[in-house]
FIMI-143367 format. One record per atom (N, C-alpha, C, O): residue in one letter; chain; atom name; x negated, y negated, z negated. Coordinates in pm, whole numbers, plus 50000, padded with zeros to 5 digits. Atoms other than C-alpha are relative to their C-alpha. Layout:
<atoms>
+--------+--------+-------+-------+-------+-------+
! residu ! chaine ! atome !    c1 !    c2 !    c3 !
+--------+--------+-------+-------+-------+-------+
!      a !      A !    CA !     X !     Y !     Z !
...
+--------+--------+-------+-------+-------+-------+
</atoms>
This chain:
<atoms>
+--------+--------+-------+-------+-------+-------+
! residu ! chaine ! atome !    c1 !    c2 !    c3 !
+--------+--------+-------+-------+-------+-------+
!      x !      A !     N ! 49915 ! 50118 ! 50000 !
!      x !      A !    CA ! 50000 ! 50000 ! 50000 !
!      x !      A !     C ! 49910 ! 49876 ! 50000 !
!      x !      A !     O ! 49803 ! 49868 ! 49940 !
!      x !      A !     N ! 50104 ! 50108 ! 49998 !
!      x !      A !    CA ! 49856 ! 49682 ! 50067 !
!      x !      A !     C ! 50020 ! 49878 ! 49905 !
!      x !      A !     O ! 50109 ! 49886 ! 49821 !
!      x !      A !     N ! 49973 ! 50047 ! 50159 !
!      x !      A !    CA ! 49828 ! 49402 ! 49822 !
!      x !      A !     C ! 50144 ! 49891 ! 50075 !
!      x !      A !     O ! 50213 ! 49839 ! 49988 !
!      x !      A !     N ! 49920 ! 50054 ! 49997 !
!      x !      A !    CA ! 50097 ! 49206 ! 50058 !
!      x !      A !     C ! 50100 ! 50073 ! 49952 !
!      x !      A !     O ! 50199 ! 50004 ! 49928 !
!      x !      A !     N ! 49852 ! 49874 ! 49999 !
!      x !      A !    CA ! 50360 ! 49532 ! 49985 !
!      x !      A !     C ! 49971 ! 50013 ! 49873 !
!      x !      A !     O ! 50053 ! 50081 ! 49811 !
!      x !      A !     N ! 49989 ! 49886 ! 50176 !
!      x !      A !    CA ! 50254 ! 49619 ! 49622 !
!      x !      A !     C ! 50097 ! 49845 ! 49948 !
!      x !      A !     O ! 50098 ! 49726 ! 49981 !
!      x !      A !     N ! 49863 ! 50065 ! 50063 !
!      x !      A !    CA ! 50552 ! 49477 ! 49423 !
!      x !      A !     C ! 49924 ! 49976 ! 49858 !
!      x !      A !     O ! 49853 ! 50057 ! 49798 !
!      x !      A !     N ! 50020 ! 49999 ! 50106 !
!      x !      A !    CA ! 50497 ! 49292 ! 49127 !
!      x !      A !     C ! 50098 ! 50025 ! 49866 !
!      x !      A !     O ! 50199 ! 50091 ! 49890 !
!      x !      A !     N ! 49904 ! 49920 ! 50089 !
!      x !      A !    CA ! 50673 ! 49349 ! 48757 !
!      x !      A !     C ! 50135 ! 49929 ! 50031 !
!      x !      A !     O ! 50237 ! 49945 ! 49962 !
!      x !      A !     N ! 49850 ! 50082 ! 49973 !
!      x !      A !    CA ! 50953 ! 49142 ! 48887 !
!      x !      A !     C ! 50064 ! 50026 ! 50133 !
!      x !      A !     O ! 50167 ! 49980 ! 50182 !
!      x !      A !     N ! 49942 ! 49928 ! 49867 !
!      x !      A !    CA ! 50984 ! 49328 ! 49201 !
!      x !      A !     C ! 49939 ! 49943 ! 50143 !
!      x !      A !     O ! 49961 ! 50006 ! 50247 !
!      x !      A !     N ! 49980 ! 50064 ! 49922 !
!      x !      A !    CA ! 50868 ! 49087 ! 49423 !
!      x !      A !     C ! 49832 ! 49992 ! 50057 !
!      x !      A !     O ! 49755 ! 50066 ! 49995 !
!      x !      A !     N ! 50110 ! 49954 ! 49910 !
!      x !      A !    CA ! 50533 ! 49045 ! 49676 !
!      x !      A !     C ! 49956 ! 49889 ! 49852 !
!      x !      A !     O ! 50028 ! 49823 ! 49778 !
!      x !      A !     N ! 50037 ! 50113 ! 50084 !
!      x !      A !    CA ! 50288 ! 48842 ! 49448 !
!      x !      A !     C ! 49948 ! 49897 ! 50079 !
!      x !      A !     O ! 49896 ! 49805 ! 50015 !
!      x !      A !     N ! 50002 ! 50064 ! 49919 !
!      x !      A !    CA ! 50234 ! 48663 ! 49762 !
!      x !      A !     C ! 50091 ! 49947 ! 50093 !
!      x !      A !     O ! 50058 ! 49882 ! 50192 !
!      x !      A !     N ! 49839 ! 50009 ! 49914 !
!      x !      A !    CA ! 50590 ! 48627 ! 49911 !
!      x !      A !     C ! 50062 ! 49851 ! 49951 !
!      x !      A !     O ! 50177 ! 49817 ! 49977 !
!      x !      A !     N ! 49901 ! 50149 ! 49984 !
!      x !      A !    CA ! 50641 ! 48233 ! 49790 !
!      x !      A !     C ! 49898 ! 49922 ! 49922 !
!      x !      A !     O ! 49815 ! 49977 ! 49849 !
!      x !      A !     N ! 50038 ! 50075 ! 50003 !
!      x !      A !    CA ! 50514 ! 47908 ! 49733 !
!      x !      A !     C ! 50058 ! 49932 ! 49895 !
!      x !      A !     O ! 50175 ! 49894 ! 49900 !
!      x !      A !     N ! 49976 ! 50064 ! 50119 !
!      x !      A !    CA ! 50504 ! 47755 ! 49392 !
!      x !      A !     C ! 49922 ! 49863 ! 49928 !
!      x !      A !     O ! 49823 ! 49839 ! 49858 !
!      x !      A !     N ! 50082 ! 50145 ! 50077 !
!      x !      A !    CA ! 50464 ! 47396 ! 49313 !
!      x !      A !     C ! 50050 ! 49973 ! 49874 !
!      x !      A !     O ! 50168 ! 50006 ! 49859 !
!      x !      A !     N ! 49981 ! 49984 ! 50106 !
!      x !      A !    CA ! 50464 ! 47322 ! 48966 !
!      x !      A !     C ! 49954 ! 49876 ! 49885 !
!      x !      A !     O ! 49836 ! 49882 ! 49850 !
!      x !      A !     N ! 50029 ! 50071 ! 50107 !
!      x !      A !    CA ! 50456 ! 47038 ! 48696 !
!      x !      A !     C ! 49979 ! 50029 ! 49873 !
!      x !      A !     O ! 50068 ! 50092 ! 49817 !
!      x !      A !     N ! 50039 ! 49916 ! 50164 !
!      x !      A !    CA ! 50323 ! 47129 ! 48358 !
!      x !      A !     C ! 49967 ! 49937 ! 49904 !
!      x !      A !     O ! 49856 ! 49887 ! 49891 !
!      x !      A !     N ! 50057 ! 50094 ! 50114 !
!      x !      A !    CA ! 50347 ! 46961 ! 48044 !
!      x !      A !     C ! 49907 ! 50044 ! 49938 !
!      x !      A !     O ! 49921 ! 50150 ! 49878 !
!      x !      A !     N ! 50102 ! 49936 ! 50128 !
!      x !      A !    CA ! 50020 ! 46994 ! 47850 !
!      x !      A !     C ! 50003 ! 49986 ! 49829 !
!      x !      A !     O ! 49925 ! 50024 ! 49741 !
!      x !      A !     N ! 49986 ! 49988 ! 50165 !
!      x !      A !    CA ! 50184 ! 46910 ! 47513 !
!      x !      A !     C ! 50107 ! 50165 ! 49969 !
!      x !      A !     O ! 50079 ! 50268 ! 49907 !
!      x !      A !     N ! 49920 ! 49925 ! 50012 !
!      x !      A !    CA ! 50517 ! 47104 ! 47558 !
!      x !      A !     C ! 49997 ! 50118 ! 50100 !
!      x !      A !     O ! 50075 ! 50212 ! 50084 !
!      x !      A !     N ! 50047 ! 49867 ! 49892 !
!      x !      A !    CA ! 50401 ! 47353 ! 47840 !
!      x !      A !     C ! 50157 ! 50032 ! 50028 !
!      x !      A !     O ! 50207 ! 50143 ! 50009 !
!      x !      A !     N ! 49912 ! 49954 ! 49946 !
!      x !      A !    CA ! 50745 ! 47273 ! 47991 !
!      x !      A !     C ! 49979 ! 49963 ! 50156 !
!      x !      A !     O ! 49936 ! 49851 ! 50183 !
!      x !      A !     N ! 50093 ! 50027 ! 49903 !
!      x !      A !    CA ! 50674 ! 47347 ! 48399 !
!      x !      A !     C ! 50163 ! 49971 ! 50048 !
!      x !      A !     O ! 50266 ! 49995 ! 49986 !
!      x !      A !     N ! 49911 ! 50056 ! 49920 !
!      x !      A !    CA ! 50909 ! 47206 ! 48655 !
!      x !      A !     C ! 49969 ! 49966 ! 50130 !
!      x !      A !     O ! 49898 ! 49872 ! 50164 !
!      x !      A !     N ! 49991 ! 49947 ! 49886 !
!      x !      A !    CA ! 50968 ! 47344 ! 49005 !
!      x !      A !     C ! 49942 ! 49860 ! 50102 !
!      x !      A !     O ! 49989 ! 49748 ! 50082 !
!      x !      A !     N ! 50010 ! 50125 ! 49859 !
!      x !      A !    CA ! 50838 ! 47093 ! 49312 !
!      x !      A !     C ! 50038 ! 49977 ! 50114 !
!      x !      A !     O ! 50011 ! 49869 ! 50168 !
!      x !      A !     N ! 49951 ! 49982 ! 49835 !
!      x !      A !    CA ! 50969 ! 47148 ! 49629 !
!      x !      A !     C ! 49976 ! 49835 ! 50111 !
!      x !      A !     O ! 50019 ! 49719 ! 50112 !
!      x !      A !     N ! 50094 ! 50094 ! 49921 !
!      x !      A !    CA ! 50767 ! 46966 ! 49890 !
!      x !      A !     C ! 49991 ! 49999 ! 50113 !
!      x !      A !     O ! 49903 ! 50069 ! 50163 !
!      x !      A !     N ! 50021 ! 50016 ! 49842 !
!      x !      A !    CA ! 50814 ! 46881 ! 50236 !
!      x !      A !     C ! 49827 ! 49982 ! 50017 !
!      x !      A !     O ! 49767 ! 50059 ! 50092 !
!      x !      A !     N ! 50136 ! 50042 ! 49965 !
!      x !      A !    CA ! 50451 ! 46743 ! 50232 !
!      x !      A !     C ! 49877 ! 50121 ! 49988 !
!      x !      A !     O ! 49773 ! 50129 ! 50053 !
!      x !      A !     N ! 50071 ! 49870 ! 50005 !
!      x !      A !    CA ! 50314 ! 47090 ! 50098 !
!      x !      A !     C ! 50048 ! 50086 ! 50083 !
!      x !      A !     O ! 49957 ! 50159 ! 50123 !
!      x !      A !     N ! 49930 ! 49903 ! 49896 !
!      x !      A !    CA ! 50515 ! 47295 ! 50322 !
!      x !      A !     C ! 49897 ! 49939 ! 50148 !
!      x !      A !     O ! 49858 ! 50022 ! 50230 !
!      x !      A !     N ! 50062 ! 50011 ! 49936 !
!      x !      A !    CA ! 50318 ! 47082 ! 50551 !
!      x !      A !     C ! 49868 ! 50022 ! 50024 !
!      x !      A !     O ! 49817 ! 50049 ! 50132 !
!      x !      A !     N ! 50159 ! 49971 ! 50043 !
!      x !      A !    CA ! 49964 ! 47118 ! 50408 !
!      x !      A !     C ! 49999 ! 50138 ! 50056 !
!      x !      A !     O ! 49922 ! 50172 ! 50145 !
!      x !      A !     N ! 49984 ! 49897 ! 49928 !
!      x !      A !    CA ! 50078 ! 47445 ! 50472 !
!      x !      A !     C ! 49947 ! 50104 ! 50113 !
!      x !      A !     O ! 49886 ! 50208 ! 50135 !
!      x !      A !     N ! 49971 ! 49982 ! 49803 !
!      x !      A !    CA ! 50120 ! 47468 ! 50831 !
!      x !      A !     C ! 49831 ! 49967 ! 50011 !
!      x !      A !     O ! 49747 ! 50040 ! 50064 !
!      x !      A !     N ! 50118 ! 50030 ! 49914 !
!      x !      A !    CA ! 49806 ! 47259 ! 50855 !
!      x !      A !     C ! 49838 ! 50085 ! 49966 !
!      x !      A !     O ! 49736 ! 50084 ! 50036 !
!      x !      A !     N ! 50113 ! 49895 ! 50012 !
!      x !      A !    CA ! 49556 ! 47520 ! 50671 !
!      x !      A !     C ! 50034 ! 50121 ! 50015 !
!      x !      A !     O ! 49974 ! 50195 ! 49937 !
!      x !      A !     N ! 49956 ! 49948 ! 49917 !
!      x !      A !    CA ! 49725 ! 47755 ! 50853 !
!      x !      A !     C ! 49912 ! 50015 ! 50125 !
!      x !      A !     O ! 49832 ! 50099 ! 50166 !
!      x !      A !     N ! 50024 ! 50020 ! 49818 !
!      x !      A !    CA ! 49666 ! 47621 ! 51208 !
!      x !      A !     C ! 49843 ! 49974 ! 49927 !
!      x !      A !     O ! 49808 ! 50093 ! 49928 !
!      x !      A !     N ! 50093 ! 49995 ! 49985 !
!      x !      A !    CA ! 49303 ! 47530 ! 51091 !
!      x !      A !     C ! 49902 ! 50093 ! 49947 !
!      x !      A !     O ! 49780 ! 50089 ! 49962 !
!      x !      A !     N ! 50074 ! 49873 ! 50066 !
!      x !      A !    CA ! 49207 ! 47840 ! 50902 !
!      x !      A !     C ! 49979 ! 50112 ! 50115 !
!      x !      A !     O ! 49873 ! 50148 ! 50165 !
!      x !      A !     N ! 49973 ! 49866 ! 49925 !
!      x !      A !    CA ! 49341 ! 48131 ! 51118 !
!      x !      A !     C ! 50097 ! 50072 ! 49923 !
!      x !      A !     O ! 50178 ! 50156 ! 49965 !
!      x !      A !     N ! 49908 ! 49899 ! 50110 !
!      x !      A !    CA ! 49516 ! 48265 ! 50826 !
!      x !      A !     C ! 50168 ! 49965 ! 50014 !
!      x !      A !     O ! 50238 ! 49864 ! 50022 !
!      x !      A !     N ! 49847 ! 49998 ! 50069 !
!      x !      A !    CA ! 49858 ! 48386 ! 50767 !
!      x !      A !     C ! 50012 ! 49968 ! 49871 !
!      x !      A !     O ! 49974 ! 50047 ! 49784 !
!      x !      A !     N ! 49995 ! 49997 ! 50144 !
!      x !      A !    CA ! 49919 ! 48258 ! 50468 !
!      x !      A !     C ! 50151 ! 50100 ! 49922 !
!      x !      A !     O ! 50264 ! 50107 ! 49971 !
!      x !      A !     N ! 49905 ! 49869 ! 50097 !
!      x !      A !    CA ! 50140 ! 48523 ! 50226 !
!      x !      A !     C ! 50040 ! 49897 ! 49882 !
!      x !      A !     O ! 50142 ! 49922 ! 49817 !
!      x !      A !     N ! 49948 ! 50065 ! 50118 !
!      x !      A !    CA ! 50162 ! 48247 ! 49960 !
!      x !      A !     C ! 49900 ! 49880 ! 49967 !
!      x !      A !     O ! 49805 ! 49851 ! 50040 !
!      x !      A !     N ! 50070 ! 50117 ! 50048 !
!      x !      A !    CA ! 50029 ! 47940 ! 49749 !
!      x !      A !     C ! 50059 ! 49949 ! 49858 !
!      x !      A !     O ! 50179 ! 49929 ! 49842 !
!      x !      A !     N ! 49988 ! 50070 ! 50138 !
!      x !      A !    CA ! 50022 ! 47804 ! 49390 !
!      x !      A !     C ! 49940 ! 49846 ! 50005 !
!      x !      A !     O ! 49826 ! 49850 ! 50051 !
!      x !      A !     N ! 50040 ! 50100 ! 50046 !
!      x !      A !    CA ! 49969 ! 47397 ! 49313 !
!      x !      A !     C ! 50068 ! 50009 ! 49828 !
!      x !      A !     O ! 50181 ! 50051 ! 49804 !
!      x !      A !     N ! 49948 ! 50015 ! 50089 !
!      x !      A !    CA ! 50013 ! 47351 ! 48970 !
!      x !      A !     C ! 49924 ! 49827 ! 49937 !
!      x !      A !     O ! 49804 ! 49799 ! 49933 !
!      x !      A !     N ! 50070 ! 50102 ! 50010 !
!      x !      A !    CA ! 50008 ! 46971 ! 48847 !
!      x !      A !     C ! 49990 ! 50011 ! 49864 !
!      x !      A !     O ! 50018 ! 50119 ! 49811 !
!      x !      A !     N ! 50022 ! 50005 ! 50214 !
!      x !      A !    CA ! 49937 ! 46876 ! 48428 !
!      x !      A !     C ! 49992 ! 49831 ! 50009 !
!      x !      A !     O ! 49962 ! 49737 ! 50082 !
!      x !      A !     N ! 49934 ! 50153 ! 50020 !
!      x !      A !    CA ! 50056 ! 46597 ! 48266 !
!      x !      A !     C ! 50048 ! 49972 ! 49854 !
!      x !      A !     O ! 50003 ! 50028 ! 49755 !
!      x !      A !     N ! 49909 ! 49992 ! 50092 !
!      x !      A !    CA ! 50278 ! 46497 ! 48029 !
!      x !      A !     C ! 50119 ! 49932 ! 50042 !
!      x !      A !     O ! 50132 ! 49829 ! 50108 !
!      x !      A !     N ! 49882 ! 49989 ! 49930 !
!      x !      A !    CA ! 50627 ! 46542 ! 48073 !
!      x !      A !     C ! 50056 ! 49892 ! 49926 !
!      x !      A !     O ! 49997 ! 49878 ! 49819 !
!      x !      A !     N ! 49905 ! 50125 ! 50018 !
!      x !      A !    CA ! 50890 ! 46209 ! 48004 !
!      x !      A !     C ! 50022 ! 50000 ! 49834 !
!      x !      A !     O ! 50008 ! 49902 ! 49761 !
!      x !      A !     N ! 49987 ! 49966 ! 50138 !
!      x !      A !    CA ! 50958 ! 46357 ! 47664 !
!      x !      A !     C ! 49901 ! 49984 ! 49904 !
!      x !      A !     O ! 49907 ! 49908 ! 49808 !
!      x !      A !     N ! 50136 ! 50027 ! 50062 !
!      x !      A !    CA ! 50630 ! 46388 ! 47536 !
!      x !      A !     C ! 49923 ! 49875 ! 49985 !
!      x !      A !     O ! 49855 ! 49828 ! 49893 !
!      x !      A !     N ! 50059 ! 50147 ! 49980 !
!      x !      A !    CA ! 50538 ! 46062 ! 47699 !
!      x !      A !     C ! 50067 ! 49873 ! 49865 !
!      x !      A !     O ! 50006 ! 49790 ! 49798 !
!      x !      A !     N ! 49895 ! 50037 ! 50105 !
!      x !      A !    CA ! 50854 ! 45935 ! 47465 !
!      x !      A !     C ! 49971 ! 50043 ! 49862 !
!      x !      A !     O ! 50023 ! 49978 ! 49771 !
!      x !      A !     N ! 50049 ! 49936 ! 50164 !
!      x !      A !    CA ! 50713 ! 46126 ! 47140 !
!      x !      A !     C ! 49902 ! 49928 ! 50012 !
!      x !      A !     O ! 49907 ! 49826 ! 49942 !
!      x !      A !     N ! 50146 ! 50047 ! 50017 !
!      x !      A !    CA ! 50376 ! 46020 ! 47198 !
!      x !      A !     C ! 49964 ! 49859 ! 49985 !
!      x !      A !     O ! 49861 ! 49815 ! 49935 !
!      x !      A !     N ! 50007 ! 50168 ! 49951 !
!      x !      A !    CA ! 50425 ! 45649 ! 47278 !
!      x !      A !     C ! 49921 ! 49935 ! 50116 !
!      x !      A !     O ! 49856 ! 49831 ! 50112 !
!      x !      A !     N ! 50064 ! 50005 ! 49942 !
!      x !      A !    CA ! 50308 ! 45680 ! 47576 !
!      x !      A !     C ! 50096 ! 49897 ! 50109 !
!      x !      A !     O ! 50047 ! 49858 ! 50215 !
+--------+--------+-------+-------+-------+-------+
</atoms>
């Protein structure tokens, strides 16, 4: 089985989707991104790699509105 077909514990390819991701570093609460502009990055190390890409992780860090609001930020 190849590592695109081996299923992970959630059933799913561990390369089968694209996860952008905000991440609080106080409260480590993350929050989904959905990105025309990465969907494009995409395409474009794609077309200049050669590669199929199977998947991609960005994950940003921060602090989330709440925290910013606790903290006095």
């Amino acid at each position: 089985m190849s590592a695109e077909e081996r299923p992970t514990p959630m059933g799913e390819s561990p390369y089968s989707s694209h996860v952008n991701l905000a991440c609080c570093v106080s409260c480590h609460r993350a929050l989904d991104l959905p990105s025309q502009h990465l969907r494009a990055l995409d395409r474009e190390i794609a077309a200049v790699s050669g590669y199929r890409l199977l998947g991609a992780r960005v994950v940003y860090y921060g602090l989330c509105p709440e925290c910013q609001k606790r903290n006095g930020r």
